[in-house]
C-alpha positions as CSV (number, residue, x, y, z in Angstrom):
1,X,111.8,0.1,179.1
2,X,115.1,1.5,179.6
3,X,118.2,2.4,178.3
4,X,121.8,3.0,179.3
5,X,124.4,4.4,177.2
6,X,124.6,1.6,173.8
7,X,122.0,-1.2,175.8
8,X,118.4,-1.7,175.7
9,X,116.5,-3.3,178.0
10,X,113.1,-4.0,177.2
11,X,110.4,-5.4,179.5
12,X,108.4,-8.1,178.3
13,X,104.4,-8.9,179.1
14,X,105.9,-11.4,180.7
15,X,108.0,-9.4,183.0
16,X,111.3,-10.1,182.3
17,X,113.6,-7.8,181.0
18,X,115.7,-9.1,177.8
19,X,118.7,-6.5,177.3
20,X,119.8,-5.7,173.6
21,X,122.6,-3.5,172.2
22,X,121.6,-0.4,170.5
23,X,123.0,0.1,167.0
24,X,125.5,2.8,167.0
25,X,126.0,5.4,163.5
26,X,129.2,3.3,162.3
27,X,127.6,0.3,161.6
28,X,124.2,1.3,160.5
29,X,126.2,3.8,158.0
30,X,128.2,0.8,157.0
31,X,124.8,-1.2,155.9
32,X,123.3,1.7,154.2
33,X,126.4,2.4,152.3
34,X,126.1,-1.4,151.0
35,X,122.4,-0.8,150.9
36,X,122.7,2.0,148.2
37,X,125.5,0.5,146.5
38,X,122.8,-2.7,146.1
39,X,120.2,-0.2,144.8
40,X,121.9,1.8,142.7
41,X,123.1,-1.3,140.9
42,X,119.6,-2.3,140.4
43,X,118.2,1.0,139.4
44,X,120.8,1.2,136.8
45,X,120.0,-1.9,135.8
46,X,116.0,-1.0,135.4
47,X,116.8,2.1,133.6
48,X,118.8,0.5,131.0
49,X,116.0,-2.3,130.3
50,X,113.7,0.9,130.0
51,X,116.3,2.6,127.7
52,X,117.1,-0.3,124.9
53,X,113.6,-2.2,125.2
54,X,111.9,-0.4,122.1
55,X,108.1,-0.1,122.9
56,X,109.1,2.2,126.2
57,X,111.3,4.1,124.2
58,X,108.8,4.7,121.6
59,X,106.3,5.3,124.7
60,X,108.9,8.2,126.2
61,X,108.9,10.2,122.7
62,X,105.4,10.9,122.6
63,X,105.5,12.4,125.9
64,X,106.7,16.1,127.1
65,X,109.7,16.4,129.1
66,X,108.8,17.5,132.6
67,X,106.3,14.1,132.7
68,X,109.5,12.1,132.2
69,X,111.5,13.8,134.8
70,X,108.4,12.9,136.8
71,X,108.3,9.1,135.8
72,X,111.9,9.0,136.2
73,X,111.4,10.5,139.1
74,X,108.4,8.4,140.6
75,X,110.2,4.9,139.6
76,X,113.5,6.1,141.7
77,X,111.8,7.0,145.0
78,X,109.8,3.8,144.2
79,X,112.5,1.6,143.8
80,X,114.5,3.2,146.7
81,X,111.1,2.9,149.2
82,X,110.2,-0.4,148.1
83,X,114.3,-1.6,148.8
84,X,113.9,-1.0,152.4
85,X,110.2,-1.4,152.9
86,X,110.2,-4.7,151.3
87,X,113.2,-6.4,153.0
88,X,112.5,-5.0,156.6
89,X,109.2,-6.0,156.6
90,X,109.8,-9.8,154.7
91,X,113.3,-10.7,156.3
92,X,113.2,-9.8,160.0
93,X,114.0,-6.1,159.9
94,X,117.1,-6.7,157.6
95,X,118.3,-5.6,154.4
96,X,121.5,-7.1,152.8
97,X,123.3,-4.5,154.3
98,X,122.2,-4.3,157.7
99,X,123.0,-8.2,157.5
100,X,126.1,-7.8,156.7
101,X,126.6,-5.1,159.2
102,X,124.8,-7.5,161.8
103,X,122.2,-5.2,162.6
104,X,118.5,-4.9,162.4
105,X,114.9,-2.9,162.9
106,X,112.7,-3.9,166.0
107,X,109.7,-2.5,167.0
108,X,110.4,-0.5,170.5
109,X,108.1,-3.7,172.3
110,X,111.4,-5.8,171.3
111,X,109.1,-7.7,168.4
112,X,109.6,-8.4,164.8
113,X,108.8,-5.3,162.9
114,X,105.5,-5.3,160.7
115,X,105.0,-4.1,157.0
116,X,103.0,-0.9,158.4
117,X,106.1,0.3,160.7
118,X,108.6,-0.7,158.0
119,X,106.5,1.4,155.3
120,X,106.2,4.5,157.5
121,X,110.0,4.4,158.7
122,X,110.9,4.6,155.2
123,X,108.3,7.1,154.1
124,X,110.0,9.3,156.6
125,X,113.6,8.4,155.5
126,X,113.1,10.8,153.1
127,X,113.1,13.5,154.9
128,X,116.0,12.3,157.1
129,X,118.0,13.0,153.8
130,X,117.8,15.9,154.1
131,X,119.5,18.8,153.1
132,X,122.2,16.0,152.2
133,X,123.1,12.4,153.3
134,X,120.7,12.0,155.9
135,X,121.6,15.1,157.9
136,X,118.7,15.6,159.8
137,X,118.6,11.9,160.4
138,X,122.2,11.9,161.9
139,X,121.5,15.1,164.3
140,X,118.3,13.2,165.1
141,X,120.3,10.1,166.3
142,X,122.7,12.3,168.5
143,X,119.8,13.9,170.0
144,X,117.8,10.6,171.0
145,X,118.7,8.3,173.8
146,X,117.8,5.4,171.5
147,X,119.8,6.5,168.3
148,X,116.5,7.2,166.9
149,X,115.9,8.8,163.3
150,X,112.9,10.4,162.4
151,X,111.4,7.6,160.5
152,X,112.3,5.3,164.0
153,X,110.4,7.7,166.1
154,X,107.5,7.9,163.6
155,X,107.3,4.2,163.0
156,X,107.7,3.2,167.0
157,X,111.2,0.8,166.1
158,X,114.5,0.8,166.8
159,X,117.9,-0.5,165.4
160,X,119.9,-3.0,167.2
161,X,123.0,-5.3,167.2
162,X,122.4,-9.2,166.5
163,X,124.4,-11.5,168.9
164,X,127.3,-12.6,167.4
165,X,127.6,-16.3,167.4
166,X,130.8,-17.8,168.8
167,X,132.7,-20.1,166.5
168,X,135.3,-22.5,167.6
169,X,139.0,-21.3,167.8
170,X,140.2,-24.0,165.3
171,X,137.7,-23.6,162.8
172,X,134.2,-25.2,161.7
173,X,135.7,-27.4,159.6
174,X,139.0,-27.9,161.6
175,X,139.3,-30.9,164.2
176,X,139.4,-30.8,167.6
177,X,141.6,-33.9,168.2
178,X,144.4,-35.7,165.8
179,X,142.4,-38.9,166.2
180,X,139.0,-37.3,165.0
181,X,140.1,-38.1,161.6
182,X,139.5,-41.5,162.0
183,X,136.0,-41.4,162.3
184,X,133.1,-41.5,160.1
185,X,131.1,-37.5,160.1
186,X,128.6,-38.4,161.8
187,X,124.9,-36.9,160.2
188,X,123.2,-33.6,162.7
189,X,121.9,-34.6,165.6
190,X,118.3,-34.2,165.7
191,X,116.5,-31.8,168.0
192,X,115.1,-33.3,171.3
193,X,112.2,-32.2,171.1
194,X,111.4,-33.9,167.3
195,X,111.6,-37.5,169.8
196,X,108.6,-36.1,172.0
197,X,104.3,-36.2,171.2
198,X,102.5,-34.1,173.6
199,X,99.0,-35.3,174.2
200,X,97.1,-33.8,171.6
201,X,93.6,-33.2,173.9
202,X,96.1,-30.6,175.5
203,X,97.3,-29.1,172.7
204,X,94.1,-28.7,171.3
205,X,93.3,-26.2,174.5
206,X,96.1,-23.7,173.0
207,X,95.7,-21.0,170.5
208,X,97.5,-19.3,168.0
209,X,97.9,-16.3,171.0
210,X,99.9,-19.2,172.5
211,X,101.7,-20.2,169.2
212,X,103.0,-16.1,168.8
213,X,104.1,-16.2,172.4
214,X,105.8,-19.1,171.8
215,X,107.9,-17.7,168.5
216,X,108.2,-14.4,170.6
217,X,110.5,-16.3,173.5
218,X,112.0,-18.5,170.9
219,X,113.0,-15.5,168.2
220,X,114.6,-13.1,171.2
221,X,116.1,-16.2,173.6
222,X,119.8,-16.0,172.2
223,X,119.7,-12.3,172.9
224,X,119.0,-12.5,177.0
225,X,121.0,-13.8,179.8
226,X,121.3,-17.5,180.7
227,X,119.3,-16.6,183.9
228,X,117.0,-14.7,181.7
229,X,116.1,-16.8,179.4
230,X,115.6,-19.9,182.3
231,X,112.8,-17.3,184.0
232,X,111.0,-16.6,181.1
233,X,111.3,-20.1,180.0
234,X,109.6,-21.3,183.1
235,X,106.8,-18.6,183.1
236,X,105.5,-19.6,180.0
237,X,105.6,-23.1,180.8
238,X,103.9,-22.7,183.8
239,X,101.2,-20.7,181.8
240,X,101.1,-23.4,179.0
241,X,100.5,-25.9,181.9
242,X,97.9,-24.0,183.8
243,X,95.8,-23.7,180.2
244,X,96.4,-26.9,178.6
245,X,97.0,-29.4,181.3
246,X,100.0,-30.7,179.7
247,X,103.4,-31.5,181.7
248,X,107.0,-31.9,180.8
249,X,108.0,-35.8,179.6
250,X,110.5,-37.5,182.6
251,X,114.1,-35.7,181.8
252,X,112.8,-33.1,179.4
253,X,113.9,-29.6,179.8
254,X,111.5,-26.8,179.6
255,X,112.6,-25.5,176.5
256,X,112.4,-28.5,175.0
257,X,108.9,-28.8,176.4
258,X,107.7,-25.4,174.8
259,X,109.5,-26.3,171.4
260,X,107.5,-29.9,171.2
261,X,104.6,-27.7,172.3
262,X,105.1,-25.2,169.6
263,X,105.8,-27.7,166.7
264,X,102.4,-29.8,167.5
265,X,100.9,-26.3,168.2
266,X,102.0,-25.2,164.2
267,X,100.6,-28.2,162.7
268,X,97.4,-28.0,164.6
269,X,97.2,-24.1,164.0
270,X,97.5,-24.9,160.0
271,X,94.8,-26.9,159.8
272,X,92.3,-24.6,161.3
């Protein structure tokens, strides 16, 4: 692995280094900003229920004071860790605010992160709070090459920039010609690969190993080069080849090749 002022470049097992921007502070204070104003909604929310619902307002009086600090207490840091566990782990390292600040948590191997990293980065965020708005977490970021917080470098992930799609100049829904209008919308065009059946005594010969390094190239292929991604494609064809004994249909491409692979593969995988 290596890194370059704001890039990442990650080698693969298979080789082939896919480069990804690093998140910088700006936007990943922008998506906690959004973050807390999300939470603090919904705390406020949850305490109110617990204020006007009767039984846990008769359940408060009975207690002593400092054990209601401490359940008030317990229910934040709760709430808070089970925000950012929950989402990063469930919604491919995103909350709502890094989505909207088109960011997101990877493990350092450039995978998806796992609910065990994305529960001990946020354990630890507490202590990047502090003595006040994540002060040690900010000094930690200058400090690393990776813009790394405390809970990154205890949880082994990173935070970086999704590829921003390009959209047409004139619009999605605008035309590109004055005579488009005169046409019927035609419905989406389906996906090559949905037209192709791979013998299935090959695809019998891959495992679910095969199936995650399938998802692998197909969840990080819009981040790497054109030349890149044709490599890496190839490689793992080749090695899907070699195992199974399948080959490419006449005037298939090899991406469409492993994505007919890996839908027959999913099917096959569920039923095991």
């Amino acid at each position: 692995m290596d890194q370059s002022s704001d890039q990442l470049s990650i080698d693969t097992p298979e080789l082939v280094a896919i480069e990804m921007p690093l998140a910088g502070i700006g936007s990943r204070f922008i998506a906690l900003l959004i973050d807390y104003l999300i939470w603090s909604a919904g705390l406020v929310v949850l305490l109110l229920v617990g204020v006007v619902v009767p039984p846990a307002v008769h359940a408060f009086s009975k207690i002593s004071e400092q054990w209601v600090v401490a359940i008030v207490v317990f229910i934040v840091f709760l709430v808070q860790w089970g925000y950012f566990t929950l989402f990063e782990a469930f919604w491919n390292g995103r909350t709502p605010g890094k989505r909207v600040a088109r960011i997101r948590v990877i493990q350092r191997s450039g995978r998806a992160i796992g609910l065990f990293e994305s529960m001990a980065r946020n354990l630890v965020r507490y202590v990047d709070q502090i003595p006040f708005f994540y002060a040690v977490g900010v000094i930690t970021m200058f400090a690393t090459r990776q813009h790394q917080r405390l809970g990154d470098l205890a949880a082994g992930t990173l935070v970086v920039r999704d590829r921003e799609l390009e959209t047409p100049l004139w619009g999605e829904s605008g035309n590109r010609t004055i005579t488009a209008q005169i046409f019927a919308a035609s419905g989406p065009i389906p996906e090559p690969h949905t037209a192709l059946t791979l013998p299935a005594n090959g695809i019998v010969k891959l495992s679910a190993a095969d199936l995650e390094v399938l998802e692998g190239f197909f969840s990080r292929r819009l981040d790497m080069s054109l030349a890149t991604r044709q490599a890496l494609a190839q490689r793992i064809a080749s090695a899907i080849q070699a195992k199974s004994g399948l080959e490419p249909p006449q005037g298939a491409s090899v991406e469409t090749f492993l994505e007919a692979t890996a839908r027959q593969l999913r099917d096959l995988v569920r039923l095991q």
